[in-house]
Biopython code that builds the backbone (N, CA, C, O; Angstrom):
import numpy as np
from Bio.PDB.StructureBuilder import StructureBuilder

atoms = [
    (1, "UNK", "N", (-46.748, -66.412, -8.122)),
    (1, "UNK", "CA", (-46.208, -67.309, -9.095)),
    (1, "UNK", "C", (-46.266, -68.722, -8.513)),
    (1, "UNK", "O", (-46.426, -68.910, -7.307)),
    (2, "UNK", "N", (-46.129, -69.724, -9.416)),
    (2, "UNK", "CA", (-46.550, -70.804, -8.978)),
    (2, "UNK", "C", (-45.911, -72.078, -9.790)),
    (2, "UNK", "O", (-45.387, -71.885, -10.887)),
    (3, "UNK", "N", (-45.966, -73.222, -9.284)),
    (3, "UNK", "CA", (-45.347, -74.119, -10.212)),
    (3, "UNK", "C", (-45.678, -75.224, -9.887)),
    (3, "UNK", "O", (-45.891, -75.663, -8.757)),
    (4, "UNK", "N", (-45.765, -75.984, -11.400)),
    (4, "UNK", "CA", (-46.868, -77.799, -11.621)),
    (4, "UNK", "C", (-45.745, -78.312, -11.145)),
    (4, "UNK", "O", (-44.603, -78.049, -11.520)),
    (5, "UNK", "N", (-46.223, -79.368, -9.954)),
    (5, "UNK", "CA", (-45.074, -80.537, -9.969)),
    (5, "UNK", "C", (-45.751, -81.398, -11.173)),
    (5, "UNK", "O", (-46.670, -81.227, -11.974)),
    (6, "UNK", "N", (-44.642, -82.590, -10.816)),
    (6, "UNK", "CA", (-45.174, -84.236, -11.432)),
    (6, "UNK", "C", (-46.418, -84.334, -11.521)),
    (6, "UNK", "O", (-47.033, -84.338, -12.587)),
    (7, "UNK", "N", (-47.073, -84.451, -10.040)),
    (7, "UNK", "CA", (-48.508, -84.816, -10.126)),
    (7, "UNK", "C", (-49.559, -83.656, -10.263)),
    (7, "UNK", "O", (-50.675, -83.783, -9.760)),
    (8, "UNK", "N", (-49.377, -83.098, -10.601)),
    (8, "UNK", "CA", (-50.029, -81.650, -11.448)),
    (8, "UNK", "C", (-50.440, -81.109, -10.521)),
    (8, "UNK", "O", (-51.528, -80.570, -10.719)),
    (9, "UNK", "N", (-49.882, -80.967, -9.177)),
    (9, "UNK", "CA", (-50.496, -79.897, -8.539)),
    (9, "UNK", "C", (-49.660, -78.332, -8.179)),
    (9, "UNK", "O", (-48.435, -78.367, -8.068)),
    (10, "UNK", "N", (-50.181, -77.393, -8.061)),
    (10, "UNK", "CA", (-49.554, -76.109, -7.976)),
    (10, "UNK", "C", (-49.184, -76.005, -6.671)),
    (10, "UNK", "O", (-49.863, -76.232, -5.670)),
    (11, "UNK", "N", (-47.588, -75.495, -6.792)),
    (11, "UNK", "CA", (-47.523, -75.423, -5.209)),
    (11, "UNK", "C", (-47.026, -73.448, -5.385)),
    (11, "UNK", "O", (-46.932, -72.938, -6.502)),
    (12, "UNK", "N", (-46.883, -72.979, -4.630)),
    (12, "UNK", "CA", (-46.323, -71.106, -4.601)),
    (12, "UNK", "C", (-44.877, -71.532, -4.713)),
    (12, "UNK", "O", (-44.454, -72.640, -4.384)),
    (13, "UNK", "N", (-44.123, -70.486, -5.238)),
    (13, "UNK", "CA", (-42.890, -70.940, -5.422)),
    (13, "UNK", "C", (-42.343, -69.109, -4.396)),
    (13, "UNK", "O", (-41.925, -67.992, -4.702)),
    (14, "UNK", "N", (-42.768, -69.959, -3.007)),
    (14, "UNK", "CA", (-42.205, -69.596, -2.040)),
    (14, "UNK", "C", (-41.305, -69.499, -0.853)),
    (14, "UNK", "O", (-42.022, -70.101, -0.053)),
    (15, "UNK", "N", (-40.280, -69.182, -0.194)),
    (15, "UNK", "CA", (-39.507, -68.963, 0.423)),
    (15, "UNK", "C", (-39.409, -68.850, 1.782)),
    (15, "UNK", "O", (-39.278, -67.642, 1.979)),
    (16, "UNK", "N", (-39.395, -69.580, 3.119)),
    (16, "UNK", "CA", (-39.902, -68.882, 4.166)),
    (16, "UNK", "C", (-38.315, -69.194, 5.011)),
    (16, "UNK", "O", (-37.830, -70.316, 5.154)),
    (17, "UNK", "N", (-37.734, -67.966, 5.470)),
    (17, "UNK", "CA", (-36.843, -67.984, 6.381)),
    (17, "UNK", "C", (-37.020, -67.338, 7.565)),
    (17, "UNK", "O", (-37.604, -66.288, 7.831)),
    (18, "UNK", "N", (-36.141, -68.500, 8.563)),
    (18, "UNK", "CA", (-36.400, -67.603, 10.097)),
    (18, "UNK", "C", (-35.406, -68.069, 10.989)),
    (18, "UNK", "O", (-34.895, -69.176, 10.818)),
    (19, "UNK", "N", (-35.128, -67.424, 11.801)),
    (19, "UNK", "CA", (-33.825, -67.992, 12.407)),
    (19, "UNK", "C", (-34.351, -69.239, 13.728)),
    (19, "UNK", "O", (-33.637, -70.072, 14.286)),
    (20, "UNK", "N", (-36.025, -68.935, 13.953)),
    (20, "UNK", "CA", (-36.191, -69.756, 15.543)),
    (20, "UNK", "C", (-36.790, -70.735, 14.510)),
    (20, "UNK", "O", (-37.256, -70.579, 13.382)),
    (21, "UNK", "N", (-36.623, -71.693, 15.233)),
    (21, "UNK", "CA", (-37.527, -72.939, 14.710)),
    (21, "UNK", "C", (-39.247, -72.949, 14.227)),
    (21, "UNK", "O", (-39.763, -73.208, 13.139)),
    (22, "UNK", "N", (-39.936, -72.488, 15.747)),
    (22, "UNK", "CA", (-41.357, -72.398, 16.010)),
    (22, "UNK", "C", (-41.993, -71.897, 14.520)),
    (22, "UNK", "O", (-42.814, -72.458, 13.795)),
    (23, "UNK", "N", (-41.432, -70.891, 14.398)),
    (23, "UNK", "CA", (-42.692, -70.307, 13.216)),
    (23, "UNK", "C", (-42.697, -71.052, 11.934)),
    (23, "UNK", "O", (-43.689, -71.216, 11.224)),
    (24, "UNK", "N", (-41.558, -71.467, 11.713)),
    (24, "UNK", "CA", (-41.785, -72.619, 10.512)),
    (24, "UNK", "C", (-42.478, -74.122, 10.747)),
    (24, "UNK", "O", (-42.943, -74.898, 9.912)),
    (25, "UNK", "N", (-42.381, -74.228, 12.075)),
    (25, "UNK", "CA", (-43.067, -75.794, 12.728)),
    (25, "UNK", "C", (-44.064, -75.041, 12.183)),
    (25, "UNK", "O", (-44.379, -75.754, 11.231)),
    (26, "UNK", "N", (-44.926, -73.885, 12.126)),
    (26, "UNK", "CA", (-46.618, -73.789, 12.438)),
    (26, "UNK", "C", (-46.708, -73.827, 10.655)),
    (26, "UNK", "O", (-47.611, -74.537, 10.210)),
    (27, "UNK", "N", (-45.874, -73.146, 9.700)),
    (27, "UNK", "CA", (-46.360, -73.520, 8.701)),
    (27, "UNK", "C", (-45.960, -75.105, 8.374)),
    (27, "UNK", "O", (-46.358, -75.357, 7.237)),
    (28, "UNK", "N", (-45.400, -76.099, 8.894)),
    (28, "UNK", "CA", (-45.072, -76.836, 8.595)),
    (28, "UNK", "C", (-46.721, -78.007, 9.219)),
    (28, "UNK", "O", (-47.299, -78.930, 8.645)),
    (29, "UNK", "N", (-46.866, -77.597, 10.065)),
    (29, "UNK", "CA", (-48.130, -78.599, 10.760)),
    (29, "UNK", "C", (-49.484, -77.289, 10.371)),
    (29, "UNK", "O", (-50.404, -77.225, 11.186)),
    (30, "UNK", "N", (-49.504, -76.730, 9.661)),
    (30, "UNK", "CA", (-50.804, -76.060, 9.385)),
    (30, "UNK", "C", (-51.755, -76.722, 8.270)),
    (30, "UNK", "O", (-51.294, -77.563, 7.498)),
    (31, "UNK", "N", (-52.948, -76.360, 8.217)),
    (31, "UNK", "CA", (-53.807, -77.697, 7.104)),
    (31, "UNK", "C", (-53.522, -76.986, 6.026)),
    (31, "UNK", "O", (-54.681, -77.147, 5.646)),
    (32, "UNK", "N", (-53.061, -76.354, 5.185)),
    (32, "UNK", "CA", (-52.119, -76.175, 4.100)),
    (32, "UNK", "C", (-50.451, -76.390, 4.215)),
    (32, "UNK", "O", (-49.629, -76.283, 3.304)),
    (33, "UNK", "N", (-50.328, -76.567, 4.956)),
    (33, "UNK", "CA", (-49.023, -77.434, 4.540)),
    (33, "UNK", "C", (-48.445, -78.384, 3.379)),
    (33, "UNK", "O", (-47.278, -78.339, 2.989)),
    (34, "UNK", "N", (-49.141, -78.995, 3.031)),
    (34, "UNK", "CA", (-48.980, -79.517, 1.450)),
    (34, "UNK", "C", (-49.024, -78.476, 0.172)),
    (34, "UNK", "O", (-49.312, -78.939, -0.932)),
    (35, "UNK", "N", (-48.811, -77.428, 0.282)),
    (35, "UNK", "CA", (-48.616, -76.336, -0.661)),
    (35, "UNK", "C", (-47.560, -76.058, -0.690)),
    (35, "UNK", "O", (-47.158, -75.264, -1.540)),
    (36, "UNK", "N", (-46.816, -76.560, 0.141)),
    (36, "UNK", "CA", (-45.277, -75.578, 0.527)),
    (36, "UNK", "C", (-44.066, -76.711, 0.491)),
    (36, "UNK", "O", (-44.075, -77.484, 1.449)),
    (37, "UNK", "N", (-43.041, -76.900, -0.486)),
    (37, "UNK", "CA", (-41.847, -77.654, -0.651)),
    (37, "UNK", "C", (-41.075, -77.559, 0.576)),
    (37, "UNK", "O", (-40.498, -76.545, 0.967)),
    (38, "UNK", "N", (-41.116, -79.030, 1.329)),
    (38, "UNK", "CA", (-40.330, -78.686, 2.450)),
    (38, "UNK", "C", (-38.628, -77.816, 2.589)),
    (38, "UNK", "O", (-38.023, -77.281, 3.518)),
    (39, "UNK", "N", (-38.365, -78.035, 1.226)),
    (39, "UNK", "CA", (-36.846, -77.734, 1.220)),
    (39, "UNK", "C", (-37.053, -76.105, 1.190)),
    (39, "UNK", "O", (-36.175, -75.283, 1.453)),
    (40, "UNK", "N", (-38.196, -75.866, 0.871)),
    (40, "UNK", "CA", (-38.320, -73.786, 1.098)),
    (40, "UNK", "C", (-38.343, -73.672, 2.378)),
    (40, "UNK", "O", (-37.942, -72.582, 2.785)),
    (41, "UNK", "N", (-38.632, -74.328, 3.064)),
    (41, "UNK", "CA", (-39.151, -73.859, 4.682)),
    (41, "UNK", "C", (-37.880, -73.640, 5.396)),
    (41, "UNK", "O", (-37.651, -74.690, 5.996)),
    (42, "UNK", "N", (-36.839, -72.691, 5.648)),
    (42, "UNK", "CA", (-35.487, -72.823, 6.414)),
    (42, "UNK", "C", (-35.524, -72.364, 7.421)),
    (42, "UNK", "O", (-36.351, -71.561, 7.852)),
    (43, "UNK", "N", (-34.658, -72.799, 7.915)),
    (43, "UNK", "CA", (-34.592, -72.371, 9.637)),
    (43, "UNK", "C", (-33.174, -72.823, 10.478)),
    (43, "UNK", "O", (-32.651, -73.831, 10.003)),
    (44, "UNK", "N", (-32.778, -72.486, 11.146)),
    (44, "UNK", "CA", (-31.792, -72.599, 12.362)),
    (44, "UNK", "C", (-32.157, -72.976, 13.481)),
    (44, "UNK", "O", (-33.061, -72.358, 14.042)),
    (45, "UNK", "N", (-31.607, -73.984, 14.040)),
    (45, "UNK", "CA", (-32.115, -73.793, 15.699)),
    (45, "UNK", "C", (-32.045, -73.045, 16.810)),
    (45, "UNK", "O", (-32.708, -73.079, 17.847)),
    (46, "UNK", "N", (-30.756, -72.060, 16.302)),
    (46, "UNK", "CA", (-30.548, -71.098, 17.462)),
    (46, "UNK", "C", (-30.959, -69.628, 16.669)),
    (46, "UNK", "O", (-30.848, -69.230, 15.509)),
    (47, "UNK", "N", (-31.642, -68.884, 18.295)),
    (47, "UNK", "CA", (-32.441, -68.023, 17.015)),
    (47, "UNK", "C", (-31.792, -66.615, 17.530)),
    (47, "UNK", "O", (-31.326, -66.783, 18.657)),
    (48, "UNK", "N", (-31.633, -65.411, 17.104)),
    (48, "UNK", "CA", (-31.188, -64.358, 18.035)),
    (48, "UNK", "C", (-31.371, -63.692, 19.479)),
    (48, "UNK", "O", (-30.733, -62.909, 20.183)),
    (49, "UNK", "N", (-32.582, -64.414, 19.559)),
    (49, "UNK", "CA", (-33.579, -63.801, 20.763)),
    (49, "UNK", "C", (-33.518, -62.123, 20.972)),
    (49, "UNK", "O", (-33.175, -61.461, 21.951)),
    (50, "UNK", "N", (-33.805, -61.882, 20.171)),
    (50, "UNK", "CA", (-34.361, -60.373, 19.954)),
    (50, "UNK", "C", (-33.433, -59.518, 20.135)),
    (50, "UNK", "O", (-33.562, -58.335, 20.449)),
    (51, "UNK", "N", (-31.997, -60.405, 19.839)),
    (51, "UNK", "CA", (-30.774, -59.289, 19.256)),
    (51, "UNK", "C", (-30.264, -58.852, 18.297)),
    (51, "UNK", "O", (-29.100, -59.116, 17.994)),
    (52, "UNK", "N", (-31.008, -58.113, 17.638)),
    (52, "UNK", "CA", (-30.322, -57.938, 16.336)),
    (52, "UNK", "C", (-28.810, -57.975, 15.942)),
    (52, "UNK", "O", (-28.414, -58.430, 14.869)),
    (53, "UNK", "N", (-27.949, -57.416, 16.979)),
    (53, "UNK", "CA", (-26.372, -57.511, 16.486)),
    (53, "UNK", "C", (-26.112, -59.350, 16.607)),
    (53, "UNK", "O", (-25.271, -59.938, 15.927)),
    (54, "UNK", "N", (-26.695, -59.782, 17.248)),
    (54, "UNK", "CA", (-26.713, -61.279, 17.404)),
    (54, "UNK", "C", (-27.254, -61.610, 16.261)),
    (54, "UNK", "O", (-26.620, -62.430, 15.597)),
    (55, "UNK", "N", (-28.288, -61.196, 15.811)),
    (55, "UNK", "CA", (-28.841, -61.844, 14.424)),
    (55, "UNK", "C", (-28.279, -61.516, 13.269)),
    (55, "UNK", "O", (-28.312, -62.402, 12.416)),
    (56, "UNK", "N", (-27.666, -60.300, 12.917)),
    (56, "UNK", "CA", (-27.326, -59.636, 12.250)),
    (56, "UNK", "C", (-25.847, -59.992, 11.491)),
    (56, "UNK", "O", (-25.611, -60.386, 10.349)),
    (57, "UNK", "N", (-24.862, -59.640, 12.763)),
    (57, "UNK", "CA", (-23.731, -60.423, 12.614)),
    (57, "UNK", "C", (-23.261, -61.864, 12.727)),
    (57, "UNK", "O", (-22.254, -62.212, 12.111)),
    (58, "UNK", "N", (-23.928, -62.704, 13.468)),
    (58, "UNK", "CA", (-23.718, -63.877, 13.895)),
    (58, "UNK", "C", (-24.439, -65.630, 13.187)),
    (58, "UNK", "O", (-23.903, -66.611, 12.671)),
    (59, "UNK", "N", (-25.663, -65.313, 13.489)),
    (59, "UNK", "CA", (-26.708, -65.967, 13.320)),
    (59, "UNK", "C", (-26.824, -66.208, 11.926)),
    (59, "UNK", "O", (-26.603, -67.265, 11.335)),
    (60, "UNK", "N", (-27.297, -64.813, 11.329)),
    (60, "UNK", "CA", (-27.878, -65.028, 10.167)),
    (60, "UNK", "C", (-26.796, -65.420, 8.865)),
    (60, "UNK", "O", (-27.172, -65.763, 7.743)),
    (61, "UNK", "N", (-25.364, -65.278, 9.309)),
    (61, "UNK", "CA", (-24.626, -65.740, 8.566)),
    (61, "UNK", "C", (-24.298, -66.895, 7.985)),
    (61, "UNK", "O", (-23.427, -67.134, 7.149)),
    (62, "UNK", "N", (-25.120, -67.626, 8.534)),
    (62, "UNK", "CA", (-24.418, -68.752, 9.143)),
    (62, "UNK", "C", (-25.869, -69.285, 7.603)),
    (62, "UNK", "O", (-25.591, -70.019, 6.655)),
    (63, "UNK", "N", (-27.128, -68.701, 7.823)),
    (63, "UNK", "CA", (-27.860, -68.685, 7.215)),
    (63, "UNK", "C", (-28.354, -68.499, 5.605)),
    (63, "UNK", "O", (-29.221, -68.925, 4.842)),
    (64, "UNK", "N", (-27.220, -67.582, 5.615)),
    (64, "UNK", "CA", (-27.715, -66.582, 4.265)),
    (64, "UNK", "C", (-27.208, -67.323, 2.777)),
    (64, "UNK", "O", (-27.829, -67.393, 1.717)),
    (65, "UNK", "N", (-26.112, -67.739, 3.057)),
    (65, "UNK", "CA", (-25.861, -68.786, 1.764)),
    (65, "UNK", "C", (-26.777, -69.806, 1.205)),
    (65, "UNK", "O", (-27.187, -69.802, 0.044)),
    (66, "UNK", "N", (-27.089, -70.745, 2.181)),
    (66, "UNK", "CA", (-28.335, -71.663, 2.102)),
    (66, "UNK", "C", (-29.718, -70.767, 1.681)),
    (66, "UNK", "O", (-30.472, -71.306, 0.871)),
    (67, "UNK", "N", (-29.955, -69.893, 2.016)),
    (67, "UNK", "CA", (-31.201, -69.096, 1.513)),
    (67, "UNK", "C", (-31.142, -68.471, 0.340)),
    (67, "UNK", "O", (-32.195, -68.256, -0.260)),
    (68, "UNK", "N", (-29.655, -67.983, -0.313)),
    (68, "UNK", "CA", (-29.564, -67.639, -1.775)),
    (68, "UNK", "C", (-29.372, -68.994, -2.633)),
    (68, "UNK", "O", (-29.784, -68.938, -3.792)),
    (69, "UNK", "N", (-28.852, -70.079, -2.241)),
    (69, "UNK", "CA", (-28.775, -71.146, -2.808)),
    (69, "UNK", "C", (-30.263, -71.387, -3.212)),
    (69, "UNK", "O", (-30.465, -71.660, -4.395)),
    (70, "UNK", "N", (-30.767, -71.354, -2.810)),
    (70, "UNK", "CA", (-32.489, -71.964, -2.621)),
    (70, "UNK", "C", (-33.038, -70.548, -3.822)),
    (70, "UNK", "O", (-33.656, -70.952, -4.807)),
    (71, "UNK", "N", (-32.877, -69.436, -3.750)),
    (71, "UNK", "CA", (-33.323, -68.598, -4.611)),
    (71, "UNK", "C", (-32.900, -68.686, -5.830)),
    (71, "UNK", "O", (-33.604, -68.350, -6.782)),
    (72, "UNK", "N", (-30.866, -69.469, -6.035)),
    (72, "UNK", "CA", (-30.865, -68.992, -7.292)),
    (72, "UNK", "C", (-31.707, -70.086, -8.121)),
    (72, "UNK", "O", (-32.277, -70.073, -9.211)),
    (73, "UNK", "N", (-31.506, -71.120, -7.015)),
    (73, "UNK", "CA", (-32.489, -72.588, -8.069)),
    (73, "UNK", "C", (-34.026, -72.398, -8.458)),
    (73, "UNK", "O", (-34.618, -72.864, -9.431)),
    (74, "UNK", "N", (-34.501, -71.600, -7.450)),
    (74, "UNK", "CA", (-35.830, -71.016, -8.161)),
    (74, "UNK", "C", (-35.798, -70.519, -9.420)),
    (74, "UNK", "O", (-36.305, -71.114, -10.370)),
    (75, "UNK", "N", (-35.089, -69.186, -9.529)),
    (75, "UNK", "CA", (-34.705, -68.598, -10.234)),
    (75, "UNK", "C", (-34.623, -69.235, -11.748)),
    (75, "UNK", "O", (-35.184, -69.034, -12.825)),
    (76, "UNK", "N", (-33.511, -70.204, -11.178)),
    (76, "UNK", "CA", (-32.934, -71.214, -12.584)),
    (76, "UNK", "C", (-34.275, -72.024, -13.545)),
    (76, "UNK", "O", (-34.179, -72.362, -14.724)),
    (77, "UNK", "N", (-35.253, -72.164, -12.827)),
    (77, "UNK", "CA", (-36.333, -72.990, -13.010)),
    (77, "UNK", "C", (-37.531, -71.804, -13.512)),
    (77, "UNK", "O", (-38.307, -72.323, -14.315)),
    (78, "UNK", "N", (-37.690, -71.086, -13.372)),
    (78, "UNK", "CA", (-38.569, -70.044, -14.229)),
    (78, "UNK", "C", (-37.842, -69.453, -15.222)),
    (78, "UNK", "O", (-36.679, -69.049, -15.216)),
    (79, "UNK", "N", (-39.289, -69.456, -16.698)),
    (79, "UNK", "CA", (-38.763, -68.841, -17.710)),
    (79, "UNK", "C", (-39.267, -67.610, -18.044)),
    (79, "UNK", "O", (-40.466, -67.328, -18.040)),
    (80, "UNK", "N", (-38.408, -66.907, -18.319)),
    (80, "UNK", "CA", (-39.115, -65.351, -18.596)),
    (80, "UNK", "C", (-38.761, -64.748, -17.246)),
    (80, "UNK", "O", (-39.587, -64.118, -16.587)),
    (81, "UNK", "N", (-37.780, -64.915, -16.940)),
    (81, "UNK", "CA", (-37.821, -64.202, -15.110)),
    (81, "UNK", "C", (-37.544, -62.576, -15.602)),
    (81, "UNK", "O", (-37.013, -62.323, -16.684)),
    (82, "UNK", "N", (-37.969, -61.565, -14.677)),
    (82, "UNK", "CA", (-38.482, -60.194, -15.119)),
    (82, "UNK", "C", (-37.678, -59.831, -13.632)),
    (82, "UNK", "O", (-37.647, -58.674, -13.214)),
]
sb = StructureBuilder()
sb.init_structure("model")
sb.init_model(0)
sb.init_chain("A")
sb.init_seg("    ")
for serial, (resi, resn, name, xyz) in enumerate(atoms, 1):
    if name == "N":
        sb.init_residue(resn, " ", resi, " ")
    sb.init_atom(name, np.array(xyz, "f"), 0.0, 1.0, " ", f" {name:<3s}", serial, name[0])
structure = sb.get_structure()
């Protein structure tokens, strides 16, 4: 799915969450990068380091509001949502 801005171009009306920084820097400096609304790209600076009860309970909490916020406004903005 996809959506016209202003200047008529299509961007994905996509979502990318992660708790470490790095992997969103690479979509952020990749040569498609202009496809992607910076405000989708989320991230934390502190990341679990490969603890899940750290990520799980801690981390991602901290996270998860801001990432449904961001979905329901998608959401709000498509018609016909299925």
């Amino acid at each position: 799915m996809y959506v016209e801005t202003g200047a008529g171009k299509h961007v994905p009306t996509t979502i990318f969450v992660d708790l470490e920084p790095t992997v969103i820097d690479e979509v952020r400096n990749a040569v498609y990068h202009q496809l992607f609304y910076p405000e989708q790209l989320i991230y934390r600076k502190n990341d679990a380091a490969n603890n899940f009860a750290k990520g799980h309970y801690n981390v991602s909490k901290e996270i998860v509001y801001l990432f449904l916020d961001r979905i329901r406004k998608l959401a709000d903005n498509c018609t016909a949502l299925q």
